[in-house]
N, CA, C and O atoms as a GROMACS GRO file, in nm:
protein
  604
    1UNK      N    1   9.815  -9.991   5.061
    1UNK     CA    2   9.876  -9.864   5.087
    1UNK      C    3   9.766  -9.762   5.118
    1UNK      O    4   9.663  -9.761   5.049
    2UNK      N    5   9.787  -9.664   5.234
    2UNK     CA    6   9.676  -9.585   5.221
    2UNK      C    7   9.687  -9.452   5.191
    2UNK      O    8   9.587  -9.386   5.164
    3UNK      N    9   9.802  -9.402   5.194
    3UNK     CA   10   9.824  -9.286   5.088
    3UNK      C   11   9.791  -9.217   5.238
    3UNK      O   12   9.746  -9.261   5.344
    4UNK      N   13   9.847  -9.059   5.180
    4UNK     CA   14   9.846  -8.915   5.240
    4UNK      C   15   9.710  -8.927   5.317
    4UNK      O   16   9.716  -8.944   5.439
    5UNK      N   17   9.610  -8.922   5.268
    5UNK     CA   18   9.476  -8.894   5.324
    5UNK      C   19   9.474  -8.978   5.456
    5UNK      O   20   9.480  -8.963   5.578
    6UNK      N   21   9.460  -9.091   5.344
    6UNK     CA   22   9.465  -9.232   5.514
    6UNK      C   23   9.556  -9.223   5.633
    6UNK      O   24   9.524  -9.266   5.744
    7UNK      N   25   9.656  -9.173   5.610
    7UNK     CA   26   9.749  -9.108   5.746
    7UNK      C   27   9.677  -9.041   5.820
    7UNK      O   28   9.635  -9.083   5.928
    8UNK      N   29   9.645  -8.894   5.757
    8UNK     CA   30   9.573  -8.804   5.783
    8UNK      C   31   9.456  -8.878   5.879
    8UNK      O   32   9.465  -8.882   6.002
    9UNK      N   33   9.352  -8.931   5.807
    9UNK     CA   34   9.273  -8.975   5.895
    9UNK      C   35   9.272  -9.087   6.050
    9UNK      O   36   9.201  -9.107   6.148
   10UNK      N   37   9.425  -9.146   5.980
   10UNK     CA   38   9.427  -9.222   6.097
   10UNK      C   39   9.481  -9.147   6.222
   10UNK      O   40   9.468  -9.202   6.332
   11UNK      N   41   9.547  -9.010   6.212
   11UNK     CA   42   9.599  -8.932   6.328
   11UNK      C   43   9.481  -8.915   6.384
   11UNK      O   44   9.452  -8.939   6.501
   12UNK      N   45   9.404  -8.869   6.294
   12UNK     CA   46   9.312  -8.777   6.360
   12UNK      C   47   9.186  -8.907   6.442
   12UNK      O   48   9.082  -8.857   6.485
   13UNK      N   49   9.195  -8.984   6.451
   13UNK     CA   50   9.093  -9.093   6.506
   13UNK      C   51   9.081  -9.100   6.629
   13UNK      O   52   8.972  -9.138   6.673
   14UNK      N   53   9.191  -9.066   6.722
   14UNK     CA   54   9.198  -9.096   6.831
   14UNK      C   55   9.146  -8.933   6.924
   14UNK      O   56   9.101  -8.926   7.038
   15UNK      N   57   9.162  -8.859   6.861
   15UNK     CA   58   9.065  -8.713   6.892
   15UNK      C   59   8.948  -8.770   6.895
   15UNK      O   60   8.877  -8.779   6.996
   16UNK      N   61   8.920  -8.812   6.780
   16UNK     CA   62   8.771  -8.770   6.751
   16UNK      C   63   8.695  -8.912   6.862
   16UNK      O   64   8.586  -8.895   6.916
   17UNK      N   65   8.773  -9.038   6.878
   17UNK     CA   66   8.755  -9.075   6.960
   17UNK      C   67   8.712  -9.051   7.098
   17UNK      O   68   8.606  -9.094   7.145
   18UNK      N   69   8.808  -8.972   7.168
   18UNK     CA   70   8.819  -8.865   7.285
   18UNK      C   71   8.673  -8.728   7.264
   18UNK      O   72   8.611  -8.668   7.352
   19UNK      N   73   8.664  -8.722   7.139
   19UNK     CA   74   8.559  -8.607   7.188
   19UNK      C   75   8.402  -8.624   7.165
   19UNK      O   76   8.313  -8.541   7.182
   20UNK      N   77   8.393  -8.793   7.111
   20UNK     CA   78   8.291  -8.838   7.081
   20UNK      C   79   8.203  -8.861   7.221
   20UNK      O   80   8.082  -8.843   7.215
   21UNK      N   81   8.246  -8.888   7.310
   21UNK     CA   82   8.151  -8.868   7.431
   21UNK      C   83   8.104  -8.755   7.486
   21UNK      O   84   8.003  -8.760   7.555
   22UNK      N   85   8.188  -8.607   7.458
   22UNK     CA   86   8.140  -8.501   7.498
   22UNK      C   87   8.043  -8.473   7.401
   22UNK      O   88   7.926  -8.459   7.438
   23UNK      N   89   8.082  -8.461   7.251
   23UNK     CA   90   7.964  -8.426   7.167
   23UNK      C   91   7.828  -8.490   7.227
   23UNK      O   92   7.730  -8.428   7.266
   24UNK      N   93   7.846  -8.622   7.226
   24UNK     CA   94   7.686  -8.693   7.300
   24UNK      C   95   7.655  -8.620   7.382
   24UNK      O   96   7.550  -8.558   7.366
   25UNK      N   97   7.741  -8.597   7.511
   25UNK     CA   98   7.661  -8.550   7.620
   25UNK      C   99   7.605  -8.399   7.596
   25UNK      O  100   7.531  -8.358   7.685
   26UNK      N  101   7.632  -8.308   7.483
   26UNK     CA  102   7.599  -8.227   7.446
   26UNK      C  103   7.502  -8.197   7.372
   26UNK      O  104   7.459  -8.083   7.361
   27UNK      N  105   7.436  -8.346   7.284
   27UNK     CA  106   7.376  -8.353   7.215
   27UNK      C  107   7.255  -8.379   7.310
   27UNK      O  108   7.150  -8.315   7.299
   28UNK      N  109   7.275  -8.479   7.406
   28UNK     CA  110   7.166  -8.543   7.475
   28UNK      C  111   7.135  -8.414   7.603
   28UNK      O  112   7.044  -8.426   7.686
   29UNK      N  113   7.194  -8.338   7.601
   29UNK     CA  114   7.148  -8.264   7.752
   29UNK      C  115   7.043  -8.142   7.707
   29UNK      O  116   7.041  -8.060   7.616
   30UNK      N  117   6.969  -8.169   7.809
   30UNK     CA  118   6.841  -8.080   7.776
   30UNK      C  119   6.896  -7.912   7.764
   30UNK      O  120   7.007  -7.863   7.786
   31UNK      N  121   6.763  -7.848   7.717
   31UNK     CA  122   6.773  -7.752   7.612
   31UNK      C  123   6.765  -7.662   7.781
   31UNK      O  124   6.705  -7.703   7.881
   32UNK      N  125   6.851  -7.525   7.765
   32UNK     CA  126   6.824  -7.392   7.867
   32UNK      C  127   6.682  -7.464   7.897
   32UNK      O  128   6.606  -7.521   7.818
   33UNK      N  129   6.666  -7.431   8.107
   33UNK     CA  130   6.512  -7.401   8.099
   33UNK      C  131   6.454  -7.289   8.056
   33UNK      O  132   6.542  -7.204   8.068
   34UNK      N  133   6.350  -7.233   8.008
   34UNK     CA  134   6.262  -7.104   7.977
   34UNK      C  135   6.302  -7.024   8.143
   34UNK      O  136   6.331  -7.081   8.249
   35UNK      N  137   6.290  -6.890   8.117
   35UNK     CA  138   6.318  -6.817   8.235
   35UNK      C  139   6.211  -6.815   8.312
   35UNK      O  140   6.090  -6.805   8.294
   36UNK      N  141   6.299  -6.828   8.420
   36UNK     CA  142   6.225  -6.880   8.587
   36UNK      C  143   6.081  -6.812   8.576
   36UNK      O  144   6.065  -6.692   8.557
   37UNK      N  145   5.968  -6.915   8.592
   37UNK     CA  146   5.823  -6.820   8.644
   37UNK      C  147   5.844  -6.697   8.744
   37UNK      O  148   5.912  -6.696   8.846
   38UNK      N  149   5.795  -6.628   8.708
   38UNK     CA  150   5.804  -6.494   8.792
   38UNK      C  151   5.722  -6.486   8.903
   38UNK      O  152   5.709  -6.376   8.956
   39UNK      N  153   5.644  -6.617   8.965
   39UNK     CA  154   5.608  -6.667   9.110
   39UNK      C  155   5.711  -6.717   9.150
   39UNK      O  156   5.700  -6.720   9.272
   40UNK      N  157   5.834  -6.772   9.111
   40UNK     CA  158   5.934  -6.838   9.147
   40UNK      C  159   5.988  -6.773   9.289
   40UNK      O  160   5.960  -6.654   9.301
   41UNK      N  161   6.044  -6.818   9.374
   41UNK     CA  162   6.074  -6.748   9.491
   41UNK      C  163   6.067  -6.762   9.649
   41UNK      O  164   5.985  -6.848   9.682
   42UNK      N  165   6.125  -6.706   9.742
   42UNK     CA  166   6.014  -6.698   9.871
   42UNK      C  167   5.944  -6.588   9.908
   42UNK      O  168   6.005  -6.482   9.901
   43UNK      N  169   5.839  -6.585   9.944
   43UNK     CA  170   5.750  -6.476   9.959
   43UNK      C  171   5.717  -6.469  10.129
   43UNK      O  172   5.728  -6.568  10.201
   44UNK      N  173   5.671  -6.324  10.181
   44UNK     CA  174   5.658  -6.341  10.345
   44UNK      C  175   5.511  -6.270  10.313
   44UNK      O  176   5.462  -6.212  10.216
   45UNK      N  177   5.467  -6.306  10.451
   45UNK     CA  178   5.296  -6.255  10.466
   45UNK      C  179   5.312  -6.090  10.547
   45UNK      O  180   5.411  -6.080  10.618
   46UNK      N  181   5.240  -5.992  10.540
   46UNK     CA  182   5.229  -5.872  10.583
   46UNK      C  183   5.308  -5.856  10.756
   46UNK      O  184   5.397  -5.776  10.782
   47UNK      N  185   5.269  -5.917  10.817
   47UNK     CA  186   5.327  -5.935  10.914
   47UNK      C  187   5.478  -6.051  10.940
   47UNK      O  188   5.527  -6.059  11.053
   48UNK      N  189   5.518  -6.107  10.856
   48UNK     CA  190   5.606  -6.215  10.878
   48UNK      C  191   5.598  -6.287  10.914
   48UNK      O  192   5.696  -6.356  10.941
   49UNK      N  193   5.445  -6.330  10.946
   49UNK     CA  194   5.459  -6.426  11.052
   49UNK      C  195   5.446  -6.593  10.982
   49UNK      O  196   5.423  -6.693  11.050
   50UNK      N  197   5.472  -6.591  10.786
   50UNK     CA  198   5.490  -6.716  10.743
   50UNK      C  199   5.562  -6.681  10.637
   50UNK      O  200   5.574  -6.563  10.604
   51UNK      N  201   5.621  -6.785  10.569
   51UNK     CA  202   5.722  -6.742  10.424
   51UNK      C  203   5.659  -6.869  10.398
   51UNK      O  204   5.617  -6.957  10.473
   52UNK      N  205   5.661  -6.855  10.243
   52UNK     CA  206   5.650  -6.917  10.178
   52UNK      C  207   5.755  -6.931  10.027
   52UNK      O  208   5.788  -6.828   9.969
   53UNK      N  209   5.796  -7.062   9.978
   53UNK     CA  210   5.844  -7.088   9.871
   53UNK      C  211   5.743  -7.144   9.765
   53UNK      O  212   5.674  -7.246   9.765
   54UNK      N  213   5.761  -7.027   9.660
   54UNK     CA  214   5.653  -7.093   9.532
   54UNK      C  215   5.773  -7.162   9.439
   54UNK      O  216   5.873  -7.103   9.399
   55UNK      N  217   5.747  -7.259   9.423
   55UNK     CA  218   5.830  -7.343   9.280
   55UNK      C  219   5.724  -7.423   9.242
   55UNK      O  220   5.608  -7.437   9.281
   56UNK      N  221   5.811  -7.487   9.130
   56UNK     CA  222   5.696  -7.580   9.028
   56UNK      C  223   5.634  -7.671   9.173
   56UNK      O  224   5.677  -7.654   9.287
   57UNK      N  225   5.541  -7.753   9.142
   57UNK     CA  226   5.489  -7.858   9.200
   57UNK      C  227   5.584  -7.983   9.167
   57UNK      O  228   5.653  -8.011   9.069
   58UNK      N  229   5.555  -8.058   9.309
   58UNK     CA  230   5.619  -8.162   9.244
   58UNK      C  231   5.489  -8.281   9.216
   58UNK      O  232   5.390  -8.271   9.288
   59UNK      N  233   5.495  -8.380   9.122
   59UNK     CA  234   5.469  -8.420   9.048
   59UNK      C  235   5.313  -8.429   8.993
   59UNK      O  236   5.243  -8.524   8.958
   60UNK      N  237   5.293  -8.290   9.003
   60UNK     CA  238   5.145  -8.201   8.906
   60UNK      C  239   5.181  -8.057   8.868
   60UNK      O  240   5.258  -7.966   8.901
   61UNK      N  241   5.101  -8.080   8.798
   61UNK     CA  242   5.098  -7.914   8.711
   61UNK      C  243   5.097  -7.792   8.790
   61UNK      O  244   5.057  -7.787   8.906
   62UNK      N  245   5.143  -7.695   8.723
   62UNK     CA  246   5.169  -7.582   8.785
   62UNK      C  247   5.253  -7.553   8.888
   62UNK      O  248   5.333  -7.632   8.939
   63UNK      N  249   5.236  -7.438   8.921
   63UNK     CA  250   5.328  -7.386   9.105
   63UNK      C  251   5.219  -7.431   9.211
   63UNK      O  252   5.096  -7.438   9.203
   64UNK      N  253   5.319  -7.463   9.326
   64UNK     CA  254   5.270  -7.431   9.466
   64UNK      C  255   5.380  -7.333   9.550
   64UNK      O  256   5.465  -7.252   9.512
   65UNK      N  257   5.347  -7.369   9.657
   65UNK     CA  258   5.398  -7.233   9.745
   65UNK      C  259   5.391  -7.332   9.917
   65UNK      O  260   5.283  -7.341   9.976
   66UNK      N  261   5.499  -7.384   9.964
   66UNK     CA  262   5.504  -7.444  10.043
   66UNK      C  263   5.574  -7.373  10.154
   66UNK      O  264   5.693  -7.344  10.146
   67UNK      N  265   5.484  -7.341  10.280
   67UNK     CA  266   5.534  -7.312  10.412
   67UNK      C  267   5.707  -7.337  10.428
   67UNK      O  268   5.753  -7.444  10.387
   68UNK      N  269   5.780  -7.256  10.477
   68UNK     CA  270   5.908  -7.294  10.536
   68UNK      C  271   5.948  -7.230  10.603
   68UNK      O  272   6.068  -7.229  10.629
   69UNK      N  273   5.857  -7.147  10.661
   69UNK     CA  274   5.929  -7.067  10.813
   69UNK      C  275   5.764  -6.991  10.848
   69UNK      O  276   5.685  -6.924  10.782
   70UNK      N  277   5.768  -7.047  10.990
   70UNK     CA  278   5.605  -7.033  11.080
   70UNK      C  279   5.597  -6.924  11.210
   70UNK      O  280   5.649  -6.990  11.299
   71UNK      N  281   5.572  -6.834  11.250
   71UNK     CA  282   5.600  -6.811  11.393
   71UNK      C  283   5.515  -6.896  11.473
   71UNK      O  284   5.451  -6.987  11.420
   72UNK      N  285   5.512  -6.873  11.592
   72UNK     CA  286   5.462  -7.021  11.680
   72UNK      C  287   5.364  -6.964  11.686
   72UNK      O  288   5.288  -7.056  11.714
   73UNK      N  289   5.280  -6.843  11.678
   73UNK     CA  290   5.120  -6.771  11.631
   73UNK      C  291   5.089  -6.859  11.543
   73UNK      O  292   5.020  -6.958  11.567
   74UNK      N  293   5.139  -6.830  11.430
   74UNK     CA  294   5.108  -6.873  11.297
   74UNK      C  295   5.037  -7.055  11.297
   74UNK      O  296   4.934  -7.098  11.246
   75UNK      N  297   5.138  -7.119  11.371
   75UNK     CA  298   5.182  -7.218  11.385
   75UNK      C  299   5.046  -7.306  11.443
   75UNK      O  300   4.975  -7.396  11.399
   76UNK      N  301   5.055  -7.226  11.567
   76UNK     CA  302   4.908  -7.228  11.711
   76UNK      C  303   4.772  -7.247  11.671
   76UNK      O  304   4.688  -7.332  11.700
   77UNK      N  305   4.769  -7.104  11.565
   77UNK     CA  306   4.634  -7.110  11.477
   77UNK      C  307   4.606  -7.209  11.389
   77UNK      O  308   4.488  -7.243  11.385
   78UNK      N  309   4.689  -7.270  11.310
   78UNK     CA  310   4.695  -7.364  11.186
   78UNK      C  311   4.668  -7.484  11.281
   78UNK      O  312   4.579  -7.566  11.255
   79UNK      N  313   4.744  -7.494  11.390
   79UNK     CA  314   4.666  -7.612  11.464
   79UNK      C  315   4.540  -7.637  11.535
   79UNK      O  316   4.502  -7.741  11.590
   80UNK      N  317   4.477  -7.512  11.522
   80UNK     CA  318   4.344  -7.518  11.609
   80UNK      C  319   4.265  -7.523  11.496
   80UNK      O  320   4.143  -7.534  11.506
   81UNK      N  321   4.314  -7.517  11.401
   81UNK     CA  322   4.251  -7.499  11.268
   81UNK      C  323   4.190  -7.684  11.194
   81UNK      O  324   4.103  -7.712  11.111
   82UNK      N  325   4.291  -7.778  11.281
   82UNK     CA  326   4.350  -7.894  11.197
   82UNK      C  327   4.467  -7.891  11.106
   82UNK      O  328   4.456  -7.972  11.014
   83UNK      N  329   4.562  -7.831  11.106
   83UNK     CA  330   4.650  -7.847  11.006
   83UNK      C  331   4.756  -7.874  11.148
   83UNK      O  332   4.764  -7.780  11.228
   84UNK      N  333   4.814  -7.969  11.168
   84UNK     CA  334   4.919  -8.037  11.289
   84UNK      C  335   5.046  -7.960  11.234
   84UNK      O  336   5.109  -7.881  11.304
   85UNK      N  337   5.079  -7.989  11.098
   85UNK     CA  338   5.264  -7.931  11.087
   85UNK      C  339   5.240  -7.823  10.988
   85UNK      O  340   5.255  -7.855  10.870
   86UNK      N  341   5.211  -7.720  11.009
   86UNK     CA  342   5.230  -7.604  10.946
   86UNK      C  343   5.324  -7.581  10.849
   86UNK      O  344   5.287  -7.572  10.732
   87UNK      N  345   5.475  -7.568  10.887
   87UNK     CA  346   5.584  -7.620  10.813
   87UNK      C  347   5.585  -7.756  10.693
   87UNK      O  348   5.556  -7.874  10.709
   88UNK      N  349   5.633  -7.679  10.570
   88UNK     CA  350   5.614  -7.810  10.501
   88UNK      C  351   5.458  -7.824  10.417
   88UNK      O  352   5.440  -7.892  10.316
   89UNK      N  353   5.365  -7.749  10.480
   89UNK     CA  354   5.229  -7.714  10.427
   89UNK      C  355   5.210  -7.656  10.268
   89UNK      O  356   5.260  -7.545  10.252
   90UNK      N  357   5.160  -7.704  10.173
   90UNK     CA  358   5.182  -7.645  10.030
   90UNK      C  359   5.034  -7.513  10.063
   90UNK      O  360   4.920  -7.557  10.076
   91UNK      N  361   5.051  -7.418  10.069
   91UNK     CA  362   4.899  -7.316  10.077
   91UNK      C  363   4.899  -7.280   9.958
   91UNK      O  364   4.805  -7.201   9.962
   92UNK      N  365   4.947  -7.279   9.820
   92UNK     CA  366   4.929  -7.268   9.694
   92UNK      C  367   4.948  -7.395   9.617
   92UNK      O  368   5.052  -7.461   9.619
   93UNK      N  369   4.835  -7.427   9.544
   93UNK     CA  370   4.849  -7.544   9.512
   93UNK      C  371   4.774  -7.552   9.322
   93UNK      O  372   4.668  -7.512   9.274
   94UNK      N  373   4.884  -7.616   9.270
   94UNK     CA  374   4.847  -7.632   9.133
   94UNK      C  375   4.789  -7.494   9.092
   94UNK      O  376   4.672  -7.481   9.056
   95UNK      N  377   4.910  -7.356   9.100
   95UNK     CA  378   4.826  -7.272   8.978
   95UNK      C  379   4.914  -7.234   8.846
   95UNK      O  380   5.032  -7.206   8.826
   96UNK      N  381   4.817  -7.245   8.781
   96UNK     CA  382   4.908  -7.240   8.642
   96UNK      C  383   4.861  -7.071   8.539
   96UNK      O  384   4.763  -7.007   8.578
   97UNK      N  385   4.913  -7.038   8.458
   97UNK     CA  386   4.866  -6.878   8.442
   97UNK      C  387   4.828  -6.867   8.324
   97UNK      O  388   4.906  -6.889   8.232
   98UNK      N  389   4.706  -6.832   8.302
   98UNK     CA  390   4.623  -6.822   8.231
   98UNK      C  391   4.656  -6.675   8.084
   98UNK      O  392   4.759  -6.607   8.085
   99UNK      N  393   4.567  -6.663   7.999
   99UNK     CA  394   4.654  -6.592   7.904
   99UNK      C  395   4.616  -6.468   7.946
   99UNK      O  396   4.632  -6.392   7.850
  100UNK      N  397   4.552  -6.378   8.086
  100UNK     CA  398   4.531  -6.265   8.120
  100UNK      C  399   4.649  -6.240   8.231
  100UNK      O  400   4.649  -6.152   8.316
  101UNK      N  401   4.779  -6.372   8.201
  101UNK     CA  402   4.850  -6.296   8.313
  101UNK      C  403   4.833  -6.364   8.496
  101UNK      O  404   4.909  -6.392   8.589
  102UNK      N  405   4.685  -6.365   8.467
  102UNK     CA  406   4.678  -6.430   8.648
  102UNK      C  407   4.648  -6.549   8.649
  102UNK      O  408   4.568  -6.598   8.569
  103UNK      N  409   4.718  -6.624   8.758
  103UNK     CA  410   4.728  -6.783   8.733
  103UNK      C  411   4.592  -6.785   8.881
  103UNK      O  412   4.570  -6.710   8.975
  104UNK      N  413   4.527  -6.918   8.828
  104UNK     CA  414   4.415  -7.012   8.887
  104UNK      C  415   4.466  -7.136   8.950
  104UNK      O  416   4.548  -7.211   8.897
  105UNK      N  417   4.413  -7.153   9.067
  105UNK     CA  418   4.465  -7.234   9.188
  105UNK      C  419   4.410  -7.290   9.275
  105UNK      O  420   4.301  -7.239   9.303
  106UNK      N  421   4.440  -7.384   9.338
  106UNK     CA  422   4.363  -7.319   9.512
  106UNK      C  423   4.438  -7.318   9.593
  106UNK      O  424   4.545  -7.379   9.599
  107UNK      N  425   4.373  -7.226   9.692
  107UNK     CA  426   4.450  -7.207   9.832
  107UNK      C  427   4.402  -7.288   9.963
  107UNK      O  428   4.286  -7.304  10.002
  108UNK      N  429   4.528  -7.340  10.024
  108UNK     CA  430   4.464  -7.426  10.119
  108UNK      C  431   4.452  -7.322  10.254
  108UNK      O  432   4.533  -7.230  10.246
  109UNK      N  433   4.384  -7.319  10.352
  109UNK     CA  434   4.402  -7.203  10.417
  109UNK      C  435   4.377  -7.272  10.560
  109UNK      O  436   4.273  -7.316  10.609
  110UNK      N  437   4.509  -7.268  10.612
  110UNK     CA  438   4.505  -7.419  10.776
  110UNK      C  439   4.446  -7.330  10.850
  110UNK      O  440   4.350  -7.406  10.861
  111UNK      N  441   4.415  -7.245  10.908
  111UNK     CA  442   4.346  -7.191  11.008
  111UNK      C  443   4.176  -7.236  11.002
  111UNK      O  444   4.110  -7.219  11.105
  112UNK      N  445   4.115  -7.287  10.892
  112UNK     CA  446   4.020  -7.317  10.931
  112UNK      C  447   4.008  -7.478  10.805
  112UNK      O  448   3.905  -7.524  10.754
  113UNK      N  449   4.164  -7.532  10.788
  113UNK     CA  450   4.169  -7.668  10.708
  113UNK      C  451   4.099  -7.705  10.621
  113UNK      O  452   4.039  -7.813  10.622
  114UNK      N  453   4.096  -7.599  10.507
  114UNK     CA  454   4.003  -7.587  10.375
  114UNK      C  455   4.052  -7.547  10.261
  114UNK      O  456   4.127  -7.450  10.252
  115UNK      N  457   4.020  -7.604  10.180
  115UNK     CA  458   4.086  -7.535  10.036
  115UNK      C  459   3.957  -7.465   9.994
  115UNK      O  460   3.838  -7.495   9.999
  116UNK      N  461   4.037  -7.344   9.943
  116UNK     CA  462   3.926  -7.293   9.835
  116UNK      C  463   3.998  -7.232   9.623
  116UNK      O  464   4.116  -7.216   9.590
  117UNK      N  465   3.883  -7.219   9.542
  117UNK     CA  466   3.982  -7.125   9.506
  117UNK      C  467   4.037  -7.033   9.452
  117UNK      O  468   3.954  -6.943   9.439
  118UNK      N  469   4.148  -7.000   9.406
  118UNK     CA  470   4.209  -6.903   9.423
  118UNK      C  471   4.236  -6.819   9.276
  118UNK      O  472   4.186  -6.844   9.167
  119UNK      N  473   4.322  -6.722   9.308
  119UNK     CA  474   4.431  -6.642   9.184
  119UNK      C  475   4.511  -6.573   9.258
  119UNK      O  476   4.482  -6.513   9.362
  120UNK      N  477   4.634  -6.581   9.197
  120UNK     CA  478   4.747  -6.531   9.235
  120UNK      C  479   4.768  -6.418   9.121
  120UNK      O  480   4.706  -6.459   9.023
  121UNK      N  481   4.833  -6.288   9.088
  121UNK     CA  482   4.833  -6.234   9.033
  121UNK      C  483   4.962  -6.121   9.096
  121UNK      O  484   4.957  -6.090   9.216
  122UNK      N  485   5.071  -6.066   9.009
  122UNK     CA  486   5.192  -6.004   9.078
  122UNK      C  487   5.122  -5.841   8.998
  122UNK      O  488   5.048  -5.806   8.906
  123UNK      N  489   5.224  -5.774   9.128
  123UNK     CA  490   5.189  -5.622   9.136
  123UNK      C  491   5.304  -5.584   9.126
  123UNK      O  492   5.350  -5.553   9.236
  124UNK      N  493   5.417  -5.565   8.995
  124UNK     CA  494   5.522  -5.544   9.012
  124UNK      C  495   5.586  -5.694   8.990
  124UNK      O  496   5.537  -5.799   8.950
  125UNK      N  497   5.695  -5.663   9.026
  125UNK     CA  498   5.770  -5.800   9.103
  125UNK      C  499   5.792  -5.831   9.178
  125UNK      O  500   5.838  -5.945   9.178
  126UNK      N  501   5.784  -5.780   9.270
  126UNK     CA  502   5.798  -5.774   9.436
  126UNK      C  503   5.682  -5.816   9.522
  126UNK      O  504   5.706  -5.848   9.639
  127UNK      N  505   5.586  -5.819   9.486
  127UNK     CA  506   5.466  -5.848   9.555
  127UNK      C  507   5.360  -5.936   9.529
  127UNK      O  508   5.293  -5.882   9.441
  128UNK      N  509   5.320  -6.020   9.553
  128UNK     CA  510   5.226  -6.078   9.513
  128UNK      C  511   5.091  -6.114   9.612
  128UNK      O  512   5.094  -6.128   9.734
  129UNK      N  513   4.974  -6.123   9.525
  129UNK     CA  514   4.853  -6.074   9.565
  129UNK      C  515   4.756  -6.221   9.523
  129UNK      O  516   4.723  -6.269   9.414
  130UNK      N  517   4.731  -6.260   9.656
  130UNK     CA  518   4.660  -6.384   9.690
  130UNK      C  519   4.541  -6.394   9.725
  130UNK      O  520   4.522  -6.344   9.836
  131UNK      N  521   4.413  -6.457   9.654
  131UNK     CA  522   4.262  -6.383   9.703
  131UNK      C  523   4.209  -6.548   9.652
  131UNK      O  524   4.258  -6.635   9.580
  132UNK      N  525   4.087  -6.537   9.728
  132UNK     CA  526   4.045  -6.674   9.736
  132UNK      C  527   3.850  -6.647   9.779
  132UNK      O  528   3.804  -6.544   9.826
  133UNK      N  529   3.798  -6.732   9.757
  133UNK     CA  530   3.662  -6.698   9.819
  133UNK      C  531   3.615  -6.827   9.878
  133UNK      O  532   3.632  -6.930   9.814
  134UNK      N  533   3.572  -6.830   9.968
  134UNK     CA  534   3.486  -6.936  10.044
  134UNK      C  535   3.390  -7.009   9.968
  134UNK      O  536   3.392  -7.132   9.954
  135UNK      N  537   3.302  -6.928   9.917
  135UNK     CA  538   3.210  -6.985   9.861
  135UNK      C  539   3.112  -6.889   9.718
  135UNK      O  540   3.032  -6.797   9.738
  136UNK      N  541   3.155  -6.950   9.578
  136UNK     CA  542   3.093  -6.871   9.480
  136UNK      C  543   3.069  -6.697   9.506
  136UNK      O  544   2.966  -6.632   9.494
  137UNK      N  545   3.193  -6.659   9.542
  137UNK     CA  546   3.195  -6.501   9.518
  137UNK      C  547   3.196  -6.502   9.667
  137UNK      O  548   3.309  -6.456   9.681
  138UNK      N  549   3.153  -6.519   9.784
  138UNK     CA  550   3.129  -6.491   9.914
  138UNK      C  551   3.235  -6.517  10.006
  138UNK      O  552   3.298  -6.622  10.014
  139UNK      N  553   3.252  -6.398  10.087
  139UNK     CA  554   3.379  -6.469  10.208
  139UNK      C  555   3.493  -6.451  10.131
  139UNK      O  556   3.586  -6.526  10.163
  140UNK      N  557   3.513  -6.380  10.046
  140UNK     CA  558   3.654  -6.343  10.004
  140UNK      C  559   3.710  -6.262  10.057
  140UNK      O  560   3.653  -6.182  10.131
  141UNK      N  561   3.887  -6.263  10.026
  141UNK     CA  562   3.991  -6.231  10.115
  141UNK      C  563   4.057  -6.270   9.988
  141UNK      O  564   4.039  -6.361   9.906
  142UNK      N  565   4.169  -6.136  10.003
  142UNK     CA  566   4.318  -6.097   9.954
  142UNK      C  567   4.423  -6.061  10.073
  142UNK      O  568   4.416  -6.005  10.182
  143UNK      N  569   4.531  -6.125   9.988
  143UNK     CA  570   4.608  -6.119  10.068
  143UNK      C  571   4.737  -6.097   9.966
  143UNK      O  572   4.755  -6.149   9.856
  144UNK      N  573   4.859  -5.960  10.072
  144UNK     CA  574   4.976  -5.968   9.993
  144UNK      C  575   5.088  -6.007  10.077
  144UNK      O  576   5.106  -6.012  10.199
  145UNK      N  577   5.183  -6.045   9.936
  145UNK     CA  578   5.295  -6.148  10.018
  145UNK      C  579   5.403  -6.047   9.913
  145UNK      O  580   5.387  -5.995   9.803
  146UNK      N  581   5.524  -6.052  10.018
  146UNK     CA  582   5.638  -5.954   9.975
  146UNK      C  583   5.763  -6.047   9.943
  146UNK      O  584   5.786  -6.140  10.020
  147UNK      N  585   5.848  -6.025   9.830
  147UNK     CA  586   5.921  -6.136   9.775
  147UNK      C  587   6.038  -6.030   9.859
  147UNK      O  588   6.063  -5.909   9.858
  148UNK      N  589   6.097  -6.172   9.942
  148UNK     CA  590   6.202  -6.170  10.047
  148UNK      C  591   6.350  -6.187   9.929
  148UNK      O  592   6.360  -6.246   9.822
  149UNK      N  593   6.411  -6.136   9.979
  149UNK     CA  594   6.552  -6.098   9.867
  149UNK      C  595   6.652  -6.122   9.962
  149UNK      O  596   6.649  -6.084  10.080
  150UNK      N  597   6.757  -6.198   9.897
  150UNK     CA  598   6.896  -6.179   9.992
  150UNK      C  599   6.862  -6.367  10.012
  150UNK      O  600   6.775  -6.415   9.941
  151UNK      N  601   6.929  -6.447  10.100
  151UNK     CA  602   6.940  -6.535  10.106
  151UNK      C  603   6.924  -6.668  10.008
  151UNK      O  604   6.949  -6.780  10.052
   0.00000   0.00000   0.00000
């Protein structure tokens, strides 16, 4: 005989049946990501004449920032440079952000098919500020890129 209780429990079996796969998948699904890096985005160059998307890297550390819209200038130069497909090009590569705030990198730079490197560092949120040197302090260049909104 199983008495009051044992009823009780046997109604209730076929719920808990039914909700035993959602609990799992609730249990097993990863935690919120941390809020989006604040390089996250697409960014355009002073003139427009490249955008770029910074997201994580794929399979290394840190952000890059991969070409996805070229003007045929842009495009022309990167090839006289050695860089053939402009498009698709990562020009930020592996930077990760250091505890002053500005993340360390390098920049690949197709107009003359060289990495050097870099820091990225934001002015606001809207802007970000890209500087790189050729060689131990020498031949440096900054550059700002404007975070494109809407699409």
């Amino acid at each position: 005989m199983t008495g009051w209780r044992g009823l009780k429990t046997a109604r209730f079996l076929p719920y808990l049946a039914a909700m035993l796969p959602l609990a799992l998948l609730l249990a097993l699904a990863p935690a919120p990501a941390a809020a989006a890096d604040p390089l996250a985005g697409t960014w355009r160059n002073a003139g427009d004449s490249v955008r770029i998307r910074v997201a994580p890297c794929r399979g290394a550390p840190g952000m890059c920032g991969t070409v996805v819209a070229a003007s045929e200038k842009a495009r022309d130069d990167a090839a006289a440079g050695g860089t053939e497909r402009l498009i698709g090009t990562a020009l930020f590569r592996g930077f990760e952000r250091g505890e002053d705030g500005q993340y360390a990198g390098t920049v690949f730079v197709p107009d003359i098919g060289s990495e050097v490197d870099g820091t990225l560092h934001l002015e606001g949120r809207d802007t970000l500020v890209a500087e790189g040197c050729l060689f131990a302090g020498f031949g440096c260049r900054a550059q700002r890129w404007s975070r494109v909104t809407g699409r």
